[in-house]
C-alpha positions as CSV (number, residue, x, y, z in Angstrom):
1,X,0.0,0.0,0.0
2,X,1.3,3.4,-0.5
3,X,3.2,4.7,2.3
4,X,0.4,7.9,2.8
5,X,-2.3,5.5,2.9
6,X,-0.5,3.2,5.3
7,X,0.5,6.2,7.7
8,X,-2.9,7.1,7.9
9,X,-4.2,3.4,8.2
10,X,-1.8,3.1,11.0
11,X,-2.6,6.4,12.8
12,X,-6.1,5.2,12.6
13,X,-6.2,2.3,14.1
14,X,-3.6,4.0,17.3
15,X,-6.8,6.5,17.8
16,X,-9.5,3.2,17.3
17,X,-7.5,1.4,19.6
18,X,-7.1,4.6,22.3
19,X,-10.9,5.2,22.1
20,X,-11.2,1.4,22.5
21,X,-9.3,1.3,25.9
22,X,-10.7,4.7,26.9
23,X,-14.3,3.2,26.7
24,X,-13.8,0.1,28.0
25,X,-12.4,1.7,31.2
26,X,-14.7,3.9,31.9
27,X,-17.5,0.7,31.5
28,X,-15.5,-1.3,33.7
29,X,-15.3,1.7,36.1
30,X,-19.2,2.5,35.5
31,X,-20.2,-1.4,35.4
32,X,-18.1,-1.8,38.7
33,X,-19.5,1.5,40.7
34,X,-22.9,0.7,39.6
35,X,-22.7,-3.4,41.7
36,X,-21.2,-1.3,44.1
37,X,-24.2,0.9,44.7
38,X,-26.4,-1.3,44.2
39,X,-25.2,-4.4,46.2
40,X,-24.5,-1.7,49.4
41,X,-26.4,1.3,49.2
42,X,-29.6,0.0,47.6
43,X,-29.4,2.8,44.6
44,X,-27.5,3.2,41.4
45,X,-27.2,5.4,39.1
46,X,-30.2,5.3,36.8
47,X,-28.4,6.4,33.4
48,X,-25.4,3.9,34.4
49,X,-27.0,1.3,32.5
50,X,-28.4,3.6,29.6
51,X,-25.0,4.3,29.0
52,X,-23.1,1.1,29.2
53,X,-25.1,-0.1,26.4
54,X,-24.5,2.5,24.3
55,X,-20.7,2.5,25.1
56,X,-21.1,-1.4,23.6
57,X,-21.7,0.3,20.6
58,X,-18.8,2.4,20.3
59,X,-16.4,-0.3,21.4
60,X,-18.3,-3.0,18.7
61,X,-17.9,-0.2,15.8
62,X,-14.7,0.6,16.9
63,X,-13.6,-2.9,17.3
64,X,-15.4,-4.0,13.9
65,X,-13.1,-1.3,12.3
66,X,-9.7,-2.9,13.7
67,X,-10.6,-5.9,12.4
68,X,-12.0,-4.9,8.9
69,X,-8.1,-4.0,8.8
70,X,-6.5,-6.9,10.0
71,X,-9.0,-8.2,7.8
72,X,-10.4,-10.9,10.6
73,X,-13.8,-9.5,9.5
74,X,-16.6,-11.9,9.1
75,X,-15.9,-13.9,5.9
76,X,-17.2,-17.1,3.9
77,X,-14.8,-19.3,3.1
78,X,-16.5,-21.5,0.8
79,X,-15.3,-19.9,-2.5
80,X,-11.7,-19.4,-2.2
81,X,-11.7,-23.3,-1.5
82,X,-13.3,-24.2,-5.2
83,X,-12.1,-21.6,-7.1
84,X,-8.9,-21.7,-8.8
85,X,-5.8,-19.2,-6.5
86,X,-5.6,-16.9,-9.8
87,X,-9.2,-16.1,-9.6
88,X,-9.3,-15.7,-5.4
89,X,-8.0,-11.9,-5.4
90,X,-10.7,-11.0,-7.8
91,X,-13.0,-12.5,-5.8
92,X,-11.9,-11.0,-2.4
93,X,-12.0,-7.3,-4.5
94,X,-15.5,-7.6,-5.4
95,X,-16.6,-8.7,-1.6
96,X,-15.0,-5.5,-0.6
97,X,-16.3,-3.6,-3.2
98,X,-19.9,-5.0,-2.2
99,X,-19.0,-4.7,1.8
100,X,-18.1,-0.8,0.6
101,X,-21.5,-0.4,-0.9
102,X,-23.6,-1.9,2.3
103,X,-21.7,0.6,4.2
104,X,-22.5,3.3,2.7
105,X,-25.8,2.6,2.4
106,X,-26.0,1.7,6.5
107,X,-24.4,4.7,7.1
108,X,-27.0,6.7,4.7
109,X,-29.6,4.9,6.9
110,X,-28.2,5.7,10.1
111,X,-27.6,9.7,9.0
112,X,-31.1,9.3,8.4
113,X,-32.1,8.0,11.6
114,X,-29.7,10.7,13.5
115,X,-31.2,13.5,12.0
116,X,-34.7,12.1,13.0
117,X,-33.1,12.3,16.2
118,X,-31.6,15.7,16.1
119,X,-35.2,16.9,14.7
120,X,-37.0,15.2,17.7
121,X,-34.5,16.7,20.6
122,X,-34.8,13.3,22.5
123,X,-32.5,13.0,25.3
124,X,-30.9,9.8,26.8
125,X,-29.7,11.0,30.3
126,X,-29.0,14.4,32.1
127,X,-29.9,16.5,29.3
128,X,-27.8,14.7,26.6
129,X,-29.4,14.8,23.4
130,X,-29.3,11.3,21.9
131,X,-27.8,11.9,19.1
132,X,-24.3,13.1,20.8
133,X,-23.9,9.1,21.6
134,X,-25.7,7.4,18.6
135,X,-23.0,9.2,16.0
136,X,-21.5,6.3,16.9
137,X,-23.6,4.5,14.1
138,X,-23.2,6.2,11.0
139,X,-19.3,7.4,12.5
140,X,-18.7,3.5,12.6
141,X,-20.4,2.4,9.1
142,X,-18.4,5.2,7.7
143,X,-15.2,3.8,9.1
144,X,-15.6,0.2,8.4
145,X,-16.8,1.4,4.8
146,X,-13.2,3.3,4.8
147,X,-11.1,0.2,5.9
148,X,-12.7,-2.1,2.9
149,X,-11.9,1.3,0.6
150,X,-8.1,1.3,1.7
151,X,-8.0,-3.0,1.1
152,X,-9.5,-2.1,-2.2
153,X,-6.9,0.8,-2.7
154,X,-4.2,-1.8,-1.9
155,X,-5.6,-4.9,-3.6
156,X,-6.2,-2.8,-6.9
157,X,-2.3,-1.2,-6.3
158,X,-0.8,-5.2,-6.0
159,X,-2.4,-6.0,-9.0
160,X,-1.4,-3.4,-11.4
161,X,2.1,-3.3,-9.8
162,X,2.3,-7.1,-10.3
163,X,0.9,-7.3,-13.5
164,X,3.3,-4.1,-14.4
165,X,6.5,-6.6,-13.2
166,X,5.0,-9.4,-15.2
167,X,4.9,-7.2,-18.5
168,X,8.7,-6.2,-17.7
């Protein structure tokens, strides 16, 4: 991959990976304080739980996004096993060109949904409009859409650099 595109593919999974261990300790920290409340005070705090569940979301996205790069993504197997190796990297560029497409269109969808949201002025806890924690859902389509774009980016760049080698 070119070395722009891989700077930025790494820079991006350093600030996936920070927002990862940022949100994951403040549900441990939440999760924890809330049993704690709870199991000795008979109270809690009644967004606690509101919020963990939306903090899944973030760290799922998030997570989803990492692995769309390391490319441990959900994937069927079946095809590269009967069809011939020359044919499996055109294969694998037209599942990414299709997983690119479902993105975009789930993060049309959820843009949609969010400015529903924005339009209603719902809150989730304290005040906080809703939409402040769902961005999470177009934000994440958008990145996992990116991550197959950048494998598609590199795929396409191996196969015109190869085939420039083999013409050599």
């Amino acid at each position: 991959m070119n070395k722009v595109l891989s700077k930025f593919d790494s820079g991006l999974a350093q600030v996936e990976n920070g927002i990862i261990v940022a949100t994951l300790g403040i549900m441990v920290i939440l999760a924890f304080l809330q049993v704690l409340l709870r199991n000795f005070f008979d109270t809690g705090l009644l967004w606690g739980d509101i919020l963990l569940r939306h903090l899944v979301l973030w760290v799922g996205f998030f997570g989803a996004s990492l692995a769309t790069r390391q490319e441990k993504h959900i994937n069927v197997d079946i095809l590269t096993k009967l069809l011939p190796k020359k044919a499996i990297p055109y294969v694998q560029l037209t599942v990414n060109i299709f997983a690119v497409v479902i993105n975009v269109i789930l993060a049309k969808a959820s843009w949609i949904f969010l400015s529903f949201e924005i339009e209603a002025g719902t809150t989730i806890f304290l005040d906080i409009p809703s939409w402040y924690i769902q961005i999470i859902l177009p934000l994440g389509f958008g990145l996992i859409g990116l991550r197959f774009t950048l494998k598609i980016i590199e795929q396409l760049s191996g196969m015109w650099f190869k085939s420039e080698k083999t013409d050599k």
